[in-house]
C-alpha positions in Angstrom: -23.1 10.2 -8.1 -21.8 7.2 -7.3 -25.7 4.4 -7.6 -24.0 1.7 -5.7 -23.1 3.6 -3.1 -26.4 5.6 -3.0 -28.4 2.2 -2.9 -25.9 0.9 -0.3 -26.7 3.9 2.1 -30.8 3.3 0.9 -30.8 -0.4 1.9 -28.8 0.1 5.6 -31.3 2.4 6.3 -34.5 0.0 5.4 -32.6 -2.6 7.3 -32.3 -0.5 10.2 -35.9 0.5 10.2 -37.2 -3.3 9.3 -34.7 -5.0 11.9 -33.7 -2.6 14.3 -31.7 -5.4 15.8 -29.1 -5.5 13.6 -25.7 -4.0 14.4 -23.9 -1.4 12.7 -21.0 -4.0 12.4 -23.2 -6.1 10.7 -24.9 -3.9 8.4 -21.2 -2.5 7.2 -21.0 -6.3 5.6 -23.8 -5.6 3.3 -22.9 -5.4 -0.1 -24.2 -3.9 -3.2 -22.6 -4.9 -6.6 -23.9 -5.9 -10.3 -25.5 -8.9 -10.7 -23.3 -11.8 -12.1 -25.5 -11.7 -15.0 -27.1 -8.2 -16.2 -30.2 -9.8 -17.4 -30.6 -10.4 -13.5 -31.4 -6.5 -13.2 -28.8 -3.4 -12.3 -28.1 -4.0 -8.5 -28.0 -7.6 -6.3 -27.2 -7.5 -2.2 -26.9 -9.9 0.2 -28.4 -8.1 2.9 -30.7 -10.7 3.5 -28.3 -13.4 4.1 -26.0 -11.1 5.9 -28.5 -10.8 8.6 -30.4 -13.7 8.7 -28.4 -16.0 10.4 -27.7 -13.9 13.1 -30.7 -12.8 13.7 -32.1 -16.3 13.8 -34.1 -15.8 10.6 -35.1 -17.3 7.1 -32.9 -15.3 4.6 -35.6 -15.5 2.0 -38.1 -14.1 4.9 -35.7 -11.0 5.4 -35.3 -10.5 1.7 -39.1 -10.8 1.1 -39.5 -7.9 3.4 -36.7 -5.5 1.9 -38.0 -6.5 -1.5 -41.3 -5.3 -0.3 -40.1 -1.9 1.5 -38.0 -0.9 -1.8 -41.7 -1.6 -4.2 -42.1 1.9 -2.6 -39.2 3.4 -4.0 -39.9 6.1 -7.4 -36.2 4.4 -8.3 -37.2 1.1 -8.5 -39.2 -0.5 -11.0 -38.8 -4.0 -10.2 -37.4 -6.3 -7.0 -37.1 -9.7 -7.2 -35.3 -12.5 -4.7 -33.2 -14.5 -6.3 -31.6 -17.7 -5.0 -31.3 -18.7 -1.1 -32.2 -14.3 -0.7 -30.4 -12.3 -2.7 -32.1 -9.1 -3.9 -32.2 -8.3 -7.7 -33.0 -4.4 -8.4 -34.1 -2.7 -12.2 -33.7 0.9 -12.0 -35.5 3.6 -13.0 -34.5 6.0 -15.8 -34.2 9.1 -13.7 -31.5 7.4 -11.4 -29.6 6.9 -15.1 -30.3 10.8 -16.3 -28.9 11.5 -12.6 -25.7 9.8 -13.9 -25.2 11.9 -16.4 -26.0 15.2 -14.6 -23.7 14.1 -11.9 -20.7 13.5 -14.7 -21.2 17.2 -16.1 -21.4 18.8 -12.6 -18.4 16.7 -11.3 -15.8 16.5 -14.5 -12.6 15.4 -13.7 -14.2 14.9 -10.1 -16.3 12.3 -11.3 -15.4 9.0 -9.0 -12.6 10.6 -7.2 -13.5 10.2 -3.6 -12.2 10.7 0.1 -12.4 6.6 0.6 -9.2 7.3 2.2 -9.6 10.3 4.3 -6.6 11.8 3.9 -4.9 8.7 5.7 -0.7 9.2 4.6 0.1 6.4 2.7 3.6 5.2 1.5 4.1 3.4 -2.3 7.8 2.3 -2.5 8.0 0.8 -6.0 11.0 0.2 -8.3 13.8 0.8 -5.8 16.1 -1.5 -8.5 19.9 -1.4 -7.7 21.5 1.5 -8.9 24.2 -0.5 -11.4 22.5 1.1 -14.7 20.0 2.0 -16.6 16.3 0.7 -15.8 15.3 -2.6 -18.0 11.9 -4.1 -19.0 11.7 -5.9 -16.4 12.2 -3.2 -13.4 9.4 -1.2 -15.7 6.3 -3.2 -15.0 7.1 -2.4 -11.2 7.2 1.5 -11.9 4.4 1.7 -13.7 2.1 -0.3 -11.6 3.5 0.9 -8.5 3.0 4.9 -10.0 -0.5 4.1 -11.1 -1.7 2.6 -8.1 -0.1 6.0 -6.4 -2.5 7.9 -8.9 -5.0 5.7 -7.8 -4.8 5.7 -4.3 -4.2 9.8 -4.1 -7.2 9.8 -6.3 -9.0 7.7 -3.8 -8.6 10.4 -0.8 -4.9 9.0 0.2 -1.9 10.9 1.0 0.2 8.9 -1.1 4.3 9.2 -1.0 5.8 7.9 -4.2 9.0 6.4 -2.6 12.1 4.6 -4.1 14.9 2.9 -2.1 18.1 3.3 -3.2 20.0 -0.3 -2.5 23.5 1.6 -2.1 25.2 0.1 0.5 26.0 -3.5 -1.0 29.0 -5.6 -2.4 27.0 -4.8 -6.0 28.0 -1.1 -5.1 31.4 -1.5 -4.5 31.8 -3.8 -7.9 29.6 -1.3 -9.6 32.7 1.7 -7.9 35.6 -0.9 -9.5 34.0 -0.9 -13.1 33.7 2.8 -13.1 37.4 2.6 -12.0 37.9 0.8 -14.6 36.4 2.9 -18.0 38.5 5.9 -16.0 41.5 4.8 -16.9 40.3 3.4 -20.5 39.8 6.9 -20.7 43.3 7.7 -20.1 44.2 5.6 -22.8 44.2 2.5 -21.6 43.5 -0.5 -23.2 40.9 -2.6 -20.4 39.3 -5.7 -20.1 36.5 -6.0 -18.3 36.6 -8.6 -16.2 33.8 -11.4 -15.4 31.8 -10.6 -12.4 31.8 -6.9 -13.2 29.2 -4.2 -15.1 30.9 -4.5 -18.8 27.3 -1.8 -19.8 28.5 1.2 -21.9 26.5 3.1 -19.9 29.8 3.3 -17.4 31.5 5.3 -20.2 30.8 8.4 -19.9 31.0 7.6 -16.4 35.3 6.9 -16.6 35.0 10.1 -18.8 33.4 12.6 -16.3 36.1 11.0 -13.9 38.9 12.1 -15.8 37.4 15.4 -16.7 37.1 16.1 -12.6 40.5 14.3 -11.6 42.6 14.1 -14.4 44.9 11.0 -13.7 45.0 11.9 -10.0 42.9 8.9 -9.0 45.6 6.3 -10.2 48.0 7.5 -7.3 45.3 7.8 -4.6 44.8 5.6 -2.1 42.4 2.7 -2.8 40.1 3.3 0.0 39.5 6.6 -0.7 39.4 6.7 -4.8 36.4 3.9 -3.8 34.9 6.2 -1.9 35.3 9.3 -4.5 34.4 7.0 -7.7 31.7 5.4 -5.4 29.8 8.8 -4.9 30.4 9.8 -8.4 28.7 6.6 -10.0 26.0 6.3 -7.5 25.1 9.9 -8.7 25.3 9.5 -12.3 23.1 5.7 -12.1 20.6 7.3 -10.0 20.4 10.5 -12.6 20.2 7.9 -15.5 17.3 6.0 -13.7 15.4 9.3 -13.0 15.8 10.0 -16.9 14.8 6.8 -17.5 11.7 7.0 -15.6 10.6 10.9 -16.6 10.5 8.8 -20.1 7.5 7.4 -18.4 6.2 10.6 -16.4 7.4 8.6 -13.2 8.7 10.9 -10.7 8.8 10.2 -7.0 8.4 12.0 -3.9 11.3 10.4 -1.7 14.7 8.9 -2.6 16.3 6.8 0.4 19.4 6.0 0.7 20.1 2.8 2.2 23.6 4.0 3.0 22.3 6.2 5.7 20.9 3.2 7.7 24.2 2.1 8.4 27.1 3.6 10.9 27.9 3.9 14.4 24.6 5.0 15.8 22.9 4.7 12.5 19.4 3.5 12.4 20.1 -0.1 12.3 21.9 0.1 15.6 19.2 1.9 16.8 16.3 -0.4 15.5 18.5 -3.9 16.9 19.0 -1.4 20.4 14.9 -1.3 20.1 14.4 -4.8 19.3 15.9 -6.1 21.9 14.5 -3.9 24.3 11.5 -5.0 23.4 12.2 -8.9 23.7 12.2 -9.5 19.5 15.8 -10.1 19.4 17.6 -13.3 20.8 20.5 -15.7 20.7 19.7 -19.2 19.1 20.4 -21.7 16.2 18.5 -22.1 13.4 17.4 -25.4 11.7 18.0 -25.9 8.1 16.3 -25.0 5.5 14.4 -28.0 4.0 15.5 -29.0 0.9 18.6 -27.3 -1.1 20.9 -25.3 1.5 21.2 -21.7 0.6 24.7 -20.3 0.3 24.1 -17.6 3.0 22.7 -20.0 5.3 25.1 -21.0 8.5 25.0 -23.2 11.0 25.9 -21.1 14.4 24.9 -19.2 17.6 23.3 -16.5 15.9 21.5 -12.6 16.8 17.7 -13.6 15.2 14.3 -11.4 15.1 11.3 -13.2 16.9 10.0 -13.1 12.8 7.5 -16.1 13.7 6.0 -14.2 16.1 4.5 -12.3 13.9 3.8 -14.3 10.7 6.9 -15.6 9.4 7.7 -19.4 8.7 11.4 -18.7 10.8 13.0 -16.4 12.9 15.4 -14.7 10.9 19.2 -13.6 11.2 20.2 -10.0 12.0 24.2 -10.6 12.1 26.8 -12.2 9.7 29.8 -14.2 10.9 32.0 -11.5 10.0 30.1 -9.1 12.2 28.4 -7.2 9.7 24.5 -6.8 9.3 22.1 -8.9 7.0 20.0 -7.3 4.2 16.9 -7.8 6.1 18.6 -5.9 9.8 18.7 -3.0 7.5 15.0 -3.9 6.1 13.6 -4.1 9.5 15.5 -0.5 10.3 14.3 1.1 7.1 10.6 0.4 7.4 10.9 1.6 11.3 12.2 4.5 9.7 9.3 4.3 7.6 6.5 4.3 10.5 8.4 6.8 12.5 8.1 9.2 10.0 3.9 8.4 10.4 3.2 5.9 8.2 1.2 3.1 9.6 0.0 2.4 5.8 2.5 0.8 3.8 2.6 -0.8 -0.1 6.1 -2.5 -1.2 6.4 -3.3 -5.2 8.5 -5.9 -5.9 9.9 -8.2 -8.6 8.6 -11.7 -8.7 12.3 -12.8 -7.4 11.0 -11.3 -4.0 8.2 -13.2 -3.8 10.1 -15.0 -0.7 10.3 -11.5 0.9 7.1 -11.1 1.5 6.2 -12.5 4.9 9.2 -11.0 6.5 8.5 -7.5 5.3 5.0 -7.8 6.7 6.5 -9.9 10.0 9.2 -6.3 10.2 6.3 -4.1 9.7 3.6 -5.4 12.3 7.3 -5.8 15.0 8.7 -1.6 15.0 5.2 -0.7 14.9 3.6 -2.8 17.5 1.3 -4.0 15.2 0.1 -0.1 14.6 0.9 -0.9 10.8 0.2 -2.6 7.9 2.3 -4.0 5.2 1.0 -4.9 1.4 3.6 -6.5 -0.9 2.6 -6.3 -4.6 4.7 -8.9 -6.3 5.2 -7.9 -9.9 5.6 -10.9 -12.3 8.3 -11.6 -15.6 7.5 -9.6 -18.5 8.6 -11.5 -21.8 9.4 -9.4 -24.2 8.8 -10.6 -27.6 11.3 -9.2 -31.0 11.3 -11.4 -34.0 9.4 -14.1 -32.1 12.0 -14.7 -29.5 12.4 -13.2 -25.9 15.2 -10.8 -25.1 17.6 -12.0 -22.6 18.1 -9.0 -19.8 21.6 -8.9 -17.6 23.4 -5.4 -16.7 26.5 -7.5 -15.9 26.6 -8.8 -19.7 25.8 -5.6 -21.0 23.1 -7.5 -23.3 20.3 -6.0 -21.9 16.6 -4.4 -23.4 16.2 -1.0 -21.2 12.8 0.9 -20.3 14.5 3.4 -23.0 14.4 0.9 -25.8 11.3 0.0 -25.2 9.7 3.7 -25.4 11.6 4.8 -27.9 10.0 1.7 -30.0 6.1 1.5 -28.8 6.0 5.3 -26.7 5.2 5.7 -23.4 0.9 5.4 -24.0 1.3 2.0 -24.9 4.3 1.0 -22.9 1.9 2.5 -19.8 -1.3 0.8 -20.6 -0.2 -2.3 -21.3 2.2 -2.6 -18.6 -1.2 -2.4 -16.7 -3.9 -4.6 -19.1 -3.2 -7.8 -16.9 -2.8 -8.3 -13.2 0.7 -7.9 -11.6 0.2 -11.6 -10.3 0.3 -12.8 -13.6 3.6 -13.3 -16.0 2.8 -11.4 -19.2 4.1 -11.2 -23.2 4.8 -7.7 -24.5 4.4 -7.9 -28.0 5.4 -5.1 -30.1 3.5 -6.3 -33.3 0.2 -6.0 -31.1 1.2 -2.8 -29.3 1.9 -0.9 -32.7 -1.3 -2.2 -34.6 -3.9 0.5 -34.8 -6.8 -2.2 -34.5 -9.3 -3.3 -32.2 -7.2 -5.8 -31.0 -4.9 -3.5 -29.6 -6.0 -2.0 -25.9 -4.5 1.0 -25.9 -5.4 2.2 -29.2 -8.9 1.1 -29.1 -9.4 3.1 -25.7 -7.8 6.2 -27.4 -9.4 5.9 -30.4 -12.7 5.8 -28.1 -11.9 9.1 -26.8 -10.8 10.5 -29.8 -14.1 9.4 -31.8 -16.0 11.8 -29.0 -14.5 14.9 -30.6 -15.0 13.7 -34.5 -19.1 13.7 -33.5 -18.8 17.0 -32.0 -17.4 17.8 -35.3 -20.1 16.0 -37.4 -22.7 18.0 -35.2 -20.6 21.1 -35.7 -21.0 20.6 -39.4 -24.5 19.4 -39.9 -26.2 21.3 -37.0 -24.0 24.6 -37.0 -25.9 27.2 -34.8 -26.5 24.3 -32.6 -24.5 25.6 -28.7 -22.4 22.6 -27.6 -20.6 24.3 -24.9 -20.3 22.6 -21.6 -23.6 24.7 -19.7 -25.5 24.3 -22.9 -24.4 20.5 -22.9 -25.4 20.5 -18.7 -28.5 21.5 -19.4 -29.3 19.3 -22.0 -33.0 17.5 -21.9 -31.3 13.8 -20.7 -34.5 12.3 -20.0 -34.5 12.4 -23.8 -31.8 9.4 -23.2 -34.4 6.2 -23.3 -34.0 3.8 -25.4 -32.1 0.0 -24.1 -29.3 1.0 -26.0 -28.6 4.4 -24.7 -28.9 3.0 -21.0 -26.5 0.7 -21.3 -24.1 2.9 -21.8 -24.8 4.8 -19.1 -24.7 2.0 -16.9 -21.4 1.5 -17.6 -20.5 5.7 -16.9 -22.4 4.2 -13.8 -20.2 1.6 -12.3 -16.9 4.2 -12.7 -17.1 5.4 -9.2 -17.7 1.7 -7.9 -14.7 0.4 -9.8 -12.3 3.2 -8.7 -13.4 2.5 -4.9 -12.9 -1.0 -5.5 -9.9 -1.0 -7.3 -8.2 1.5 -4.7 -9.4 -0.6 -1.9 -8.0 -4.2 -2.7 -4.9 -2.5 -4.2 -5.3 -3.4 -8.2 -5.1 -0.7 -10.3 -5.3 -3.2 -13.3 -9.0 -2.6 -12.9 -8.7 0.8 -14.2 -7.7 -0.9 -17.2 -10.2 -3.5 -18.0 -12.6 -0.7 -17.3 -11.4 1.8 -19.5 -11.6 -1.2 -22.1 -14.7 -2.5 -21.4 -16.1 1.5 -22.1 -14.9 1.9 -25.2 -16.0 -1.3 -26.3 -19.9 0.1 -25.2 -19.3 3.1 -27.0 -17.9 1.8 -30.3 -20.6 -0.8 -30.1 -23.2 1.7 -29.1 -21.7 3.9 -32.2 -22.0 0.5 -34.3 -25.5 0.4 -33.7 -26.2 4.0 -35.0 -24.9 2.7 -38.7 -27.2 0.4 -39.4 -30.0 2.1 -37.1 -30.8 5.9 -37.9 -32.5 6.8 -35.0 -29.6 5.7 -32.3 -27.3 8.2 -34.6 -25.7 10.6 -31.6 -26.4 14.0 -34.4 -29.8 14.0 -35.6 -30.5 17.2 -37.8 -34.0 17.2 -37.5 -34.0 17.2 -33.8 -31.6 19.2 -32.5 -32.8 19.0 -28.4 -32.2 15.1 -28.8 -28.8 15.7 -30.6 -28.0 18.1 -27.3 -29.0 15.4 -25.0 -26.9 12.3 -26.9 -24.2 15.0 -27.1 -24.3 15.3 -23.6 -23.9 11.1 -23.6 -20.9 11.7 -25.9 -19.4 13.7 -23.5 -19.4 11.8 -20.2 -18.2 9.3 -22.0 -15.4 11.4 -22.9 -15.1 12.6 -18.7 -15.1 9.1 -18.0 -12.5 8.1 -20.6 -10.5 10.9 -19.6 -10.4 10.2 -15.7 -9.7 6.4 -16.2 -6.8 7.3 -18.7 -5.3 10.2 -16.6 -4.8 7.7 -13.6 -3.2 5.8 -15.8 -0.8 8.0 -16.8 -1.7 7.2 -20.6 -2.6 10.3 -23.1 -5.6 11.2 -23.9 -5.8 12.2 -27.9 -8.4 14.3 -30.0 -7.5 12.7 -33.1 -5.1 9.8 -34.2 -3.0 10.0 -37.2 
C-alpha cells in the first residue's frame, strides 16, 4: 500500500468530480508529498494551485472546496489550507494499521512497483580501461551504477547491467608492449620498465602465462603479430581481473562490449558515418577554436563533423583524424546506435567526474541515431578521497602506486564499502574514511542501519524468552490486533514504513539511488529512537508480559520494520545481519 499514491488517485478523482473542466494533462501535475514540516499534518498537494490558474480561479477558492469534499472522508481527520492553497491532510489511524497489513501481505514486495512497465532499459556503468585492476576511484561508479540497476529493475524496468570495454586505443597497444615486456623478464631477463608504460605487478603473471603458452617463441615472431597474440592474451586476463574485482562487490553485469568490434571495414562505425550522412548530420567544415587554452587534439583543418549543435551540443564535433583514422566520439556515436538498435530507447551512462565534458555529446549522439526516439541520462560520479593516516592516497595504474577496489574490501568489506559508496549524492566529491567505516557507533551509517535490523531479531528473542508459548510466526504475526498500534509514538514509526513505496518511486524516477540510503538511515534512526523511548517509558516496551495481544501487535511493528530494512538494504546490495559480533 503505497498512502501517497492512494491519496493521489483520491484527490484526481474529487478534482474531476468538483471541476470537471480540468484536463487529464493537468491533473497528472498534481502532487502529493509530506509536508515540509510534519507538524503541518501527513500529506500537502498543490492541486489547488495546479488548477487554478488555468481554470481562471482563486487557488484558495479551489482548495476550500477540495478541503471541504475530503471532511467526508473516514481517512481524514483534519484538512486545512495552508498558504496561497495548498492542502494539509492528518490521517486516520486505520490508513496507518493498513500500512502495516500491507507490509506483512506484501514482504519483500513491499514498494517494488511496475513504475516502469517493463520498459528495457540499458545501465552502462564502470566501463574503466582494461589496463588493470579496478581502483577506488572506478568503484564509486560500479556501485552506484549497480544499485541504481537494482533500483530501477525493482521499479518495473528491464534493466541491462552493461560495461564497455575501451579496447581499441593507443592505451591498449601500450598496455600489449608492457605485457611484452614482464614476458621476457620471465625468460630471465633483466627489464626496465620504461616511462609511459603500465610498471603494475599485476602484468606479472601476465609475462608468465605468456611464456607458459609460447615458450620464447614470441621473441622471433613478427611484431605485428606477437601484438596481436600478447594483445588478446592481456585484454583477457585485465578484463578477468576486473570481473574478480567487481564479484568482490557482488557486481556482475549482463553485457560486455567490445569496442574493438565497432571498428573494420564495414564495421559499425562505417555503417553509423554511412547513416549519418545519409541523413544530412555529417558535413565538411572548419571549426573555430576553442576559447581559452587550445586542446592538443584540436586542429585547425577541413574536417568530417556531426551536426552535434543540432541537437544540444555547444559544437559540431569531429568524426575523422588527419591521419584518417576515427575519433573516440565516431565510435561513441556508433556504439550507442548500436545501443538503440538493439531496442533501447532508454539509456543511463555512469561516468567519472573527468567526463563531465562528455555529457552533452552523448545525449547530442543519442537523440541523432535515434531520431530523437531516445533518451540519454549521464550520471557523473565525483572524486572519492580516500583517507589512510590522515592523508589521501594517490591513484595511477601507470606508476603502479595505486589503492584498488581489492584493498579497499579487504580493509572495510564489501557492506560498508557498498553503503557508503552510496550515503552521499554521486554529484558530490566525498571522503572515505576508514576510521568512520570500521567504528561500530551511531555515527557510522552502515553499522547503525544493520544494527537496526539486527536489534529486530534480539526482541523476538526477548519475547521468545519472557512470553514463551506466545506464536510469533509470520500468519500469527499477520493477524495481529494492529489497531492496538496507537499511541504518537508508535505512528510515527509507521509513517516512516509509510513513505518506503513513495521514496523507491521517487528515487527510481529522477535516477538517485542515494535516496535508498538516507532512507534506510533515517528508519533506523525512528526505530532506535522509538526503542529509546521504551527504556525510560514501560508501556512503549515492544514485549509486554502481561499483555500478550499488544506484544503480538508491536511485534508485528518490529517486523515491518525488519521488511522494510531488508528491501531498502537488498537494493543496495549491503547484507542484512541477525546479529553483530
Amino acid at each position: 500500500m503505497d498512502v501517497f499514491a492512494l491519496f493521489s488517485a483520491r484527490i484526481g478523482n474529487a478534482m474531476q468530480v468538483l471541476f470537471p473542466q480540468a484536463g487529464a494533462d493537468l491533473l497528472a501535475r498534481i502532487v502529493v508529498e509530506p509536508p515540509r514540516d510534519p507538524a503541518h499534518g501527513d500529506l500537502s498537494t498543490n492541486a489547488a494551485m495546479v488548477v487554478a490558474k488555468p481554470l481562471g480561479m482563486n487557488p484558495r477558492e479551489v482548495a476550500n472546496a477540495l478541503a471541504e469534499h475530503f471532511k467526508q472522508d473516514a481517512d481524514v481527520t483534519a484538512v486545512e489550507v495552508a498558504g496561497p492553497g495548498f492542502i494539509n491532510f492528518r490521517l486516520a489511524a486505520p490508513i496507518w494499521h493498513q500500512v502495516l497489513r500491507s507490509i506483512a501481505q506484501l514482504g519483500a514486495d513491499y514498494g517494488r512497483s511496475n513504475l516502469g512497465g517493463g520498459e528495457p532499459v540499458n545501465i552502462e556503468y564502470v566501463s574503466a580501461n582494461p589496463t588493470g585492476p579496478m581502483h577506488v576511484g572506478h568503484t564509486r561508479g560500479a556501485v552506484f551504477g549497480d544499485t541504481l540497476a537494482s533500483l530501477m529493475a525493482y521499479s518495473g524496468y528491464e534493466v541491462t547491467r552493461e560495461y564497455y570495454i575501451n579496447d581499441a586505443g593507443s592505451q591498449i597497444n601500450t598496455l600489449a608492449n608492457s605485457a611484452f615486456l614482464r614476458y621476457r623478464e620471465a625468460l630471465g631477463e633483466t627489464i626496465e620498465i620504461p616511462s609511459g608504460f603500465y610498471p603494475g605487478d599485476y602484468l606479472i603473471p601476465v609475462g608468465q602465462a605468456l611464456k607458459a603458452e609460447f615458450g620464447n617463441s614470441l621473441l622471433a615472431m613478427p611484431e605485428a603479430e606477437r601484438t596481436a597474440l600478447v594483445k588478446d592474451r592481456v585484454l583477457a586476463a585485465m578484463m578477468e581481473l576486473i570481473k574478480a574485482d567487481l564479484a568482490k562487490l557482488n557486481i556482475h553485469h549482463d553485457v560486455f562490449f567490445s569496442e574493438r568490434t565497432l571498428h573494420g571495414q564495414g564495421g559499425d562505425i562505417d555503417l553509423t558515418l554511412d547513416w549519418l550522412r545519409s541523413e544530412g548530420m555529417i558535413y565538411e567544415g572548419r571549426l573555430e577554436p576553442p576559447k581559452g587554452k587550445i586542446p592538443d587534439e584540436w586542429e585547425d583543418r577541413e574536417q568530417t563533423l556531426f551536426r552535434a549543435t543540432d541537437y544540444g551540443d555547444d559544437v559540431d564535433r569531429p568524426l575523422i583524424k588527419s591521419d584518417g583514422s576515427y575519433t573516440y566520439f565516431a565510435a561513441d556515436i556508433a556504439y550507442h546506435r548500436n545501443k538503440f538498435l538493439r531496442g533501447f530507447k532508454h539509456m543511463i551512462n555512469v561516468l567519472g567526474a573527468d567526463h563531465s565534458g562528455y555529457v552533452k555529446r552523448l545525449q547530442a549522439a543519442t537523440k541523432a541515431v535515434s531520431l530523437n526516439a531516445a533518451d540519454m541520462d549521464v550520471r557523473i560520479c565525483q572524486l572519492v578521497r580516500l583517507l589512510k593516516n590522515g592523508e589521501p592516497f594517490k591513484m595511477s595504474k601507470r606508476s603502479g602506486d595505486l589503492v584498488t577496489l581489492a584493498d579497499v574490501v579487504e580493509e572495510v568489506g564489501a557492506d560498508a564499502t557498498r553503503f557508503m559508496l552510496m550515503y552521499r549524492r554521486n554529484d558530490a566529491a566525498m571522503d572515505f574514511d576508514f576510521a568512520v567505516v570500521k567504528e561500530q557507533t551511531k555515527d557510522n551509517p552502515v553499522f547503525y542501519v544493520q544494527y537496526a535490523h539486527a536489534r529486530t531479531y534480539s526482541i523476538f528473542k526477548t519475547a521468545a524468552r519472557d512470553l514463551p508459548a506466545l506464536d510469533v510466526s509470520p500468519s500469527a504475526l499477520a493477524a495481529a490486533e494492529v489497531e492496538r498500534i496507537v499511541t504518537p509514538a508508535e505512528l510515527d514509526l509507521v509513517r516512516v514504513l509509510a513513505a518506503w513505496p513513495r521514496t523507491v518511486a521517487a528515487a527510481a524516477v529522477a535516477h538517485e539511488p542515494h535516496r535508498i540510503a538516507f532512507y534506510a538511515h533515517e528508519l533506523a534512526a525512528a526505530f532506535h529512537g522509538f526503542w529509546a523511548k521504551g527504556k525510560d517509558d514501560v508501556s512503549l516496551r515492544f514485549v509486554n508480559a502481561d499483555d500478550p495481544k499488544l506484544t503480538l501487535a508491536r511485534l508485528a511493528l518490529v517486523d515491518a520494520v525488519r521488511q522494510v530494512i531488508l528491501n531498502a538494504l537488498a537494493i543496495l546490495g549491503v547484507s542484512a545481519p541477525e546479529e553483530l559480533s
